[in-house]
MOPAC internal coordinates of N, CA, C and O (Angstrom, degrees):
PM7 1SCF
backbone

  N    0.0000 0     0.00 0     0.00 0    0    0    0
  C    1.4645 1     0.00 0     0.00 0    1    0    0
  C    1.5286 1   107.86 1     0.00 0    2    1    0
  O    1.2310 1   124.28 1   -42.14 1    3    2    1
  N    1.3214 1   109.40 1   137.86 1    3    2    1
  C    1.6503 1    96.95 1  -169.13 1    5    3    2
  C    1.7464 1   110.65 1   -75.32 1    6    5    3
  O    1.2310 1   113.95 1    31.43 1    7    6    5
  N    1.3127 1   129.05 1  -148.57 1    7    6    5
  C    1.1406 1   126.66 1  -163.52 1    9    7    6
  C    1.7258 1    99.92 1   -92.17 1   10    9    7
  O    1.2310 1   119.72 1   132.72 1   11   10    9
  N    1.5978 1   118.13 1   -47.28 1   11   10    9
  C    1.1868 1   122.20 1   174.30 1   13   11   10
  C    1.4805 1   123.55 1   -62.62 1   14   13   11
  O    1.2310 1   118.67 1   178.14 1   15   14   13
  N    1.5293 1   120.14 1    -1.86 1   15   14   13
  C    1.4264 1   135.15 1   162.10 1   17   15   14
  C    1.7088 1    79.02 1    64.10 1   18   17   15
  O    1.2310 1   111.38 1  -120.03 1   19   18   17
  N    1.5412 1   133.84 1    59.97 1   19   18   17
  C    1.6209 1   124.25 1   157.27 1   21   19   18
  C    1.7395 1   115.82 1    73.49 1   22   21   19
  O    1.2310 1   124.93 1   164.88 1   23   22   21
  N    1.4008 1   108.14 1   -15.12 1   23   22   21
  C    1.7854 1   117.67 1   174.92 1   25   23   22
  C    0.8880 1   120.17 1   -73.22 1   26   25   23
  O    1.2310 1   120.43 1   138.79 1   27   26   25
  N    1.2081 1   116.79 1   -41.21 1   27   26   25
  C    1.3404 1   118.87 1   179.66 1   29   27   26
  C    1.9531 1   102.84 1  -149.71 1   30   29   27
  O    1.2310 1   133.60 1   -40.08 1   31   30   29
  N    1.3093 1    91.31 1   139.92 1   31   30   29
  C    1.5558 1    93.90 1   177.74 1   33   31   30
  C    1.5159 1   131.75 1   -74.19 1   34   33   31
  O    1.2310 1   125.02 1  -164.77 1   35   34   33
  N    1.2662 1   107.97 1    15.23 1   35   34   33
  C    1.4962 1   105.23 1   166.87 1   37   35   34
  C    1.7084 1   113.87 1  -177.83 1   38   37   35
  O    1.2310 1   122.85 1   -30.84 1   39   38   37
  N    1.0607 1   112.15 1   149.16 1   39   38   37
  C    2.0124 1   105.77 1  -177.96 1   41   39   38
  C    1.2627 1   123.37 1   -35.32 1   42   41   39
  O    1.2310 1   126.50 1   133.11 1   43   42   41
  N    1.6419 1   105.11 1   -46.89 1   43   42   41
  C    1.7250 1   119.70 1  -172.03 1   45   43   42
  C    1.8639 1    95.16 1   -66.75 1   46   45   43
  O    1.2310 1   124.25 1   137.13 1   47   46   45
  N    1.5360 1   109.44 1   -42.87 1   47   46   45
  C    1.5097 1    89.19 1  -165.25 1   49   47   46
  C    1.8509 1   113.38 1   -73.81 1   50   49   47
  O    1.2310 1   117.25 1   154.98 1   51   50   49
  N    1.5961 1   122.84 1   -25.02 1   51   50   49
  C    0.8607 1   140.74 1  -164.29 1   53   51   50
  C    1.4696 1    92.05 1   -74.57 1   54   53   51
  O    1.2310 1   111.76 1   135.26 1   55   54   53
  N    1.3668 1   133.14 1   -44.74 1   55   54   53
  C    1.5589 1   132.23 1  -168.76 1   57   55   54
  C    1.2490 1   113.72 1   -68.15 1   58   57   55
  O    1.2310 1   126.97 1   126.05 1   59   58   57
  N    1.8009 1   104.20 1   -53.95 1   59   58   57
  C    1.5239 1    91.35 1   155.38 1   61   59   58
  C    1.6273 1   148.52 1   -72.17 1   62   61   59
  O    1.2310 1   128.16 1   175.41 1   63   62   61
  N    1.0774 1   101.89 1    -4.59 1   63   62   61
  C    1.7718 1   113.15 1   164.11 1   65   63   62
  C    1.5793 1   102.95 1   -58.38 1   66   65   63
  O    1.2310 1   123.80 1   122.78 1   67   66   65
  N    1.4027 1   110.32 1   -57.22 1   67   66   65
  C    1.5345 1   126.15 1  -128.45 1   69   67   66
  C    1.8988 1    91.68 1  -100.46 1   70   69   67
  O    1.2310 1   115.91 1   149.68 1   71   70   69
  N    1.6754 1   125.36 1   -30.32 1   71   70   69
  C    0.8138 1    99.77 1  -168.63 1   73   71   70
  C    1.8067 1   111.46 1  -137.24 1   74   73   71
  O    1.2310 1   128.06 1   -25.37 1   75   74   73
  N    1.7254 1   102.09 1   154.63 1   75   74   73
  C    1.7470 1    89.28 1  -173.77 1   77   75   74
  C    1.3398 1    91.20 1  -120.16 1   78   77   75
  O    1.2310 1   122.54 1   -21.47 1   79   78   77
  N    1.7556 1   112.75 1   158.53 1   79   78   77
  C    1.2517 1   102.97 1   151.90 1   81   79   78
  C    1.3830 1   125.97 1   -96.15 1   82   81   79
  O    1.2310 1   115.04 1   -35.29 1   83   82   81
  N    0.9349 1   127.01 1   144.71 1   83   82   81
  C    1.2064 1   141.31 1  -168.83 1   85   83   82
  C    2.2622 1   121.93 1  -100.26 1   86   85   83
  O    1.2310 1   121.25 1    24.47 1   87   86   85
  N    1.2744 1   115.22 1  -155.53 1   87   86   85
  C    1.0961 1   121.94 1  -178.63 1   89   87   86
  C    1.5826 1    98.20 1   -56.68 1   90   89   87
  O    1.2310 1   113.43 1   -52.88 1   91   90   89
  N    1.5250 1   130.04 1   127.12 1   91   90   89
  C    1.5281 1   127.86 1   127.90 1   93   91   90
  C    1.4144 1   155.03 1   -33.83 1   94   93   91
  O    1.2310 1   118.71 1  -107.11 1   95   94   93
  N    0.9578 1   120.06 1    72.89 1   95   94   93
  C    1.9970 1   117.58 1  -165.78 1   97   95   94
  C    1.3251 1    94.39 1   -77.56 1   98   97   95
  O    1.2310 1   131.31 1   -27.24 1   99   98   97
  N    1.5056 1    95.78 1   152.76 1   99   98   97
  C    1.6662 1   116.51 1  -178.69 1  101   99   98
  C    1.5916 1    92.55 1  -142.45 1  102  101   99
  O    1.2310 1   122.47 1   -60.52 1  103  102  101
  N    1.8651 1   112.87 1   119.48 1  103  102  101
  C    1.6293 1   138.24 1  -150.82 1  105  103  102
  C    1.6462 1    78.01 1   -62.51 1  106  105  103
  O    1.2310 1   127.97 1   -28.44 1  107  106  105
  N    1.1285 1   102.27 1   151.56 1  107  106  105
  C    1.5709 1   132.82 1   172.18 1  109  107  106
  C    2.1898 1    90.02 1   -91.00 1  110  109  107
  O    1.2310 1   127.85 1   -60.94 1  111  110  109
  N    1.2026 1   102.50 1   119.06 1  111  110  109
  C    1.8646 1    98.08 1   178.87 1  113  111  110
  C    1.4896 1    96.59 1   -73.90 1  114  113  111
  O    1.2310 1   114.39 1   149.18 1  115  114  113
  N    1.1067 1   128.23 1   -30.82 1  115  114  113
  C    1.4639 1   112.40 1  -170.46 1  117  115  114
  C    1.4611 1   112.11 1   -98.38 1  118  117  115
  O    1.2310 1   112.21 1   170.99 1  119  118  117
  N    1.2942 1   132.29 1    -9.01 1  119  118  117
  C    0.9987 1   121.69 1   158.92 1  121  119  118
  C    1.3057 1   114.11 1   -84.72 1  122  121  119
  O    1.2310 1   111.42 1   175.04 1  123  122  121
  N    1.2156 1   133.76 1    -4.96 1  123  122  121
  C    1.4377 1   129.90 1   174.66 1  125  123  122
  C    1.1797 1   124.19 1   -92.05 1  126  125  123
  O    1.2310 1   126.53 1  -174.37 1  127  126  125
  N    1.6062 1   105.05 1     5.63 1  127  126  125
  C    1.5525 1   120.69 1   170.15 1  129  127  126
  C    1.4722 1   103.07 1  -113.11 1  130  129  127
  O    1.2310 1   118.83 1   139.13 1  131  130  129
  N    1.4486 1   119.84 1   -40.87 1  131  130  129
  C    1.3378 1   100.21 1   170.67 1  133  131  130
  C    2.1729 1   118.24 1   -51.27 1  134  133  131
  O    1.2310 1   128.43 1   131.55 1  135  134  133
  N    1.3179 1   101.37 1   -48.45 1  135  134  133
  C    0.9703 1    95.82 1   177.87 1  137  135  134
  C    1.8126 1   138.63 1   -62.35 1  138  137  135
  O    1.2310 1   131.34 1   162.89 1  139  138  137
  N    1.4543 1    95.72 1   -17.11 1  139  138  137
  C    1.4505 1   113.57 1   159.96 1  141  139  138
  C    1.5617 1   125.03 1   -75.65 1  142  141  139
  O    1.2310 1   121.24 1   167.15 1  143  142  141
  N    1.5386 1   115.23 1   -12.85 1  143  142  141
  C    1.3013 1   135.77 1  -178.13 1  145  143  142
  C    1.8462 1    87.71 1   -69.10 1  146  145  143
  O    1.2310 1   133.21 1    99.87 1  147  146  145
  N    1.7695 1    92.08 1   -80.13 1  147  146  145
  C    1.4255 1   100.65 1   178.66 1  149  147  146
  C    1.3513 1   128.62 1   -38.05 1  150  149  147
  O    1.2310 1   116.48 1   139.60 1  151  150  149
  N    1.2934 1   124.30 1   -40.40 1  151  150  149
  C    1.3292 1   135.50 1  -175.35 1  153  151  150
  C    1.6198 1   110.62 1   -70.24 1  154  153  151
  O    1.2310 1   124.99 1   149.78 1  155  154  153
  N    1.3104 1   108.02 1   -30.22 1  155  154  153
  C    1.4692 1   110.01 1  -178.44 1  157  155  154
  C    1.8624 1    99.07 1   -73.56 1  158  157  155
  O    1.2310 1   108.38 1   154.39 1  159  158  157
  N    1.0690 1   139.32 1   -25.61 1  159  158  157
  C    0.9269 1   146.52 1  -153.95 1  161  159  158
  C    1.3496 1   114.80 1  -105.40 1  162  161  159
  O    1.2310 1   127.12 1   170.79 1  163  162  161
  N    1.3161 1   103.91 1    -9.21 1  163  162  161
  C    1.4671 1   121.64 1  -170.00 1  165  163  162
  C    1.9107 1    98.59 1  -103.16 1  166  165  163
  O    1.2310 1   121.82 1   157.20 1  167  166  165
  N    1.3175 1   114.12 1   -22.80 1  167  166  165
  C    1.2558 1   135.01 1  -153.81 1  169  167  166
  C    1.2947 1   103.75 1   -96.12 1  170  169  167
  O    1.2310 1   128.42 1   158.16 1  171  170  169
  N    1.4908 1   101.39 1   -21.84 1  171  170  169
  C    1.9766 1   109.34 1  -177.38 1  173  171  170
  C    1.7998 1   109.64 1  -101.15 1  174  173  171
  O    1.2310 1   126.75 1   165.52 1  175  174  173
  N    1.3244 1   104.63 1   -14.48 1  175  174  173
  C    1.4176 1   113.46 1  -175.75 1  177  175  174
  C    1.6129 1   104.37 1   -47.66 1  178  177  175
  O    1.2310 1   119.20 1   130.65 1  179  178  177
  N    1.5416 1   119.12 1   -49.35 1  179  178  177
  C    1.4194 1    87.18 1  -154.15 1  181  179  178
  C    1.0737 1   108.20 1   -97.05 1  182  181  179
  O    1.2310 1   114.31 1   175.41 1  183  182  181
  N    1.6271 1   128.38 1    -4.59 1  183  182  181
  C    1.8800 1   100.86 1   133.95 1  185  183  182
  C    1.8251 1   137.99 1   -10.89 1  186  185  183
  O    1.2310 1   132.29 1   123.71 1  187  186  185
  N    1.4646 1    93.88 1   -56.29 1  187  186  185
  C    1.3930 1   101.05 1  -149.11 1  189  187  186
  C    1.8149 1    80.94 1   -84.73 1  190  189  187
  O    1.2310 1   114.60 1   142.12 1  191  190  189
  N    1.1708 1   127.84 1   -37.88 1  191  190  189
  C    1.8085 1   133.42 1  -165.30 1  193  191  190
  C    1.1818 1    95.95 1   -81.99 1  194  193  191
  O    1.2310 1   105.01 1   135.14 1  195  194  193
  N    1.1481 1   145.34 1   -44.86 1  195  194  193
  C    2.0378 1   139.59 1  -160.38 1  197  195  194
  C    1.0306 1   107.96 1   -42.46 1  198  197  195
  O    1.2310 1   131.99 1   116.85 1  199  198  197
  N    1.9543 1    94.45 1   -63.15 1  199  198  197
  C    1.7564 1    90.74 1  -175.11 1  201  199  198
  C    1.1972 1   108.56 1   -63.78 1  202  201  199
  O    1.2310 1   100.89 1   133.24 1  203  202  201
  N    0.9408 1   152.34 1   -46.76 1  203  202  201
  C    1.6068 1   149.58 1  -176.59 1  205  203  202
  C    1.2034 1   111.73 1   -48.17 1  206  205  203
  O    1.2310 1   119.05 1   131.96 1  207  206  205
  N    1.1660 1   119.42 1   -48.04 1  207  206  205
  C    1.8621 1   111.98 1   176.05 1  209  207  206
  C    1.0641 1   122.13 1   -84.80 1  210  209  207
  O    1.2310 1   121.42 1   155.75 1  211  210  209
  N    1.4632 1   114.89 1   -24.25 1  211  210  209
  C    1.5857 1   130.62 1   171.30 1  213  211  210
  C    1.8047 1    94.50 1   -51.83 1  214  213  211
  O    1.2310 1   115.08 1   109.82 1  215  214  213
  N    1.4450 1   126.94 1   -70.18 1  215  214  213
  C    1.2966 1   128.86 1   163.53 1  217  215  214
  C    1.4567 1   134.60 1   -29.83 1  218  217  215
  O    1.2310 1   125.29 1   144.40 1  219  218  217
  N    0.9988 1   107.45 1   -35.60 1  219  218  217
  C    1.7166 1   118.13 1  -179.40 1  221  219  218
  C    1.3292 1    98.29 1   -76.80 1  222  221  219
  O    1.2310 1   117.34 1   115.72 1  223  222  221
  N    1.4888 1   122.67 1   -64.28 1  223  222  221
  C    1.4006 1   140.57 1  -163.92 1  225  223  222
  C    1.9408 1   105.61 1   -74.61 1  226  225  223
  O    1.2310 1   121.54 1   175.10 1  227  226  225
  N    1.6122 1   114.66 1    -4.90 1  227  226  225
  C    1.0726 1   107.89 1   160.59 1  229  227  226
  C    2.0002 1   103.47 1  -116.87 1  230  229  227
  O    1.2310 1   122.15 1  -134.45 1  231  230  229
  N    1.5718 1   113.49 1    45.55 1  231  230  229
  C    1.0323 1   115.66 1   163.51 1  233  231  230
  C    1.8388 1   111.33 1    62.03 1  234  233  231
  O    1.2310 1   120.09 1  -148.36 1  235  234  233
  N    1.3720 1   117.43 1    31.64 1  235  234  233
  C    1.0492 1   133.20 1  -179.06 1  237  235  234
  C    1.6762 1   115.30 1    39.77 1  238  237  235
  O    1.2310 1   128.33 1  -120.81 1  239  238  237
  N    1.1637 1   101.56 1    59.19 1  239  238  237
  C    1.4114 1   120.72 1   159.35 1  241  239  238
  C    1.3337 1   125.49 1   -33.18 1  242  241  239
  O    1.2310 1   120.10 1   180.00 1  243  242  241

């Protein structure tokens, strides 16, 4: 089946049917560090959760 699955006859025409661009965002610098704060923190979780679910899911061993 080609890429347009028969809708459209080719990628370029299907992309432009299907897509607009819209409004531009420009990154906030400080929110992109707050969120790297969080993210680091989010990144250590399943250290601290494995063993804990590892336990549950072995019927609290």
């Amino acid at each position: 089946m080609p890429p347009s699955a028969g809708v459209h006859p080719d990628w370029e025409t299907a992309f432009g049917a299907m897509v607009r661009q819209g409004r531009t965002f420009t990154p906030d610098p400080e929110a992109q560090r707050r969120y790297a704060e969080v993210a680091a923190v989010f990144r250590d979780l399943p250290g601290f959760t494995d063993p804990m679910f590892c336990r549950i899911a072995d019927g609290l061993g």
